[in-house]
C-alpha positions, 0 to 999 in steps of 0.5 A, a space after each residue: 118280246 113279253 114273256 108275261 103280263 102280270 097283276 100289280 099292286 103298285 103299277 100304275 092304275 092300282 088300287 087297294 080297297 082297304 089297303 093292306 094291313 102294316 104286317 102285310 105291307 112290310 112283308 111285301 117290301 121286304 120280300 120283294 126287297 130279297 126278291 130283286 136283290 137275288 133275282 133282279 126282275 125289274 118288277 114291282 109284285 111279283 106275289 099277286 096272283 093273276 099272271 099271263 105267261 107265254 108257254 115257251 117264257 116258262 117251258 118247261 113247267 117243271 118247279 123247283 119249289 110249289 112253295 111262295 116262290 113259285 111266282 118267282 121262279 116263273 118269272 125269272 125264267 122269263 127273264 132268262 129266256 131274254 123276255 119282259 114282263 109287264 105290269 098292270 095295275 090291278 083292283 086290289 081288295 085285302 081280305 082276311 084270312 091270309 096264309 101269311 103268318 109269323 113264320 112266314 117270312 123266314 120260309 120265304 127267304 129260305 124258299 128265295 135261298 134254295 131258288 137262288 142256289 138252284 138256278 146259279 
């Protein structure tokens, strides 16, 4: 059964007005990169924002981390209740003023790390 339908920017029928700025590009792949070899999701955007979840995929709904893994600790737990998770594409418009910094990356592979030591 789907556990959760989530927005995509890169399923099919995305779009992104203006695309995302180089930085932001590199970082998503690189995330996601981290992100697939440690949890094995089988998804292409784990971090856009609009997600439907079954409540029993993801109770219960206790986070380990409220950090930039939150998304993926919800999703892996649908995975591990043995449920899928669709992609829909999405209108995506980039807007300015991203949390995203410098540092960011380094917090989001220790966040991936912790995430991933928890639920061995």
């Amino acid at each position: 059964s789907v556990g959760a339908v989530i927005a995509s920017r890169h399923a099919t029928g995305a779009a992104l007005t203006p695309p995302q700025p180089l930085v932001r590009r590199f970082l998503g792949i690189g995330f996601a990169a981290v992100r697939e070899l440690l949890f094995g999701l089988g998804i292409n955007d784990s971090q856009c924002g609009a997600k439907i979840f079954r409540r029993e995929s993801i109770v219960p709904l206790t986070l380990t981390n409220p950090g930039f893994s939150f998304d993926v600790e919800f999703l892996y737990r649908v995975k591990k209740k043995g449920c899928s998770i669709k992609e829909v594409g999405i209108l995506w418009q980039d807007r300015p003023g991203s949390t995203v910094n410098f540092f960011s990356p380094f917090f989001m592979l220790m966040e991936l790390i912790k995430l991933r030591l928890t639920y061995r």
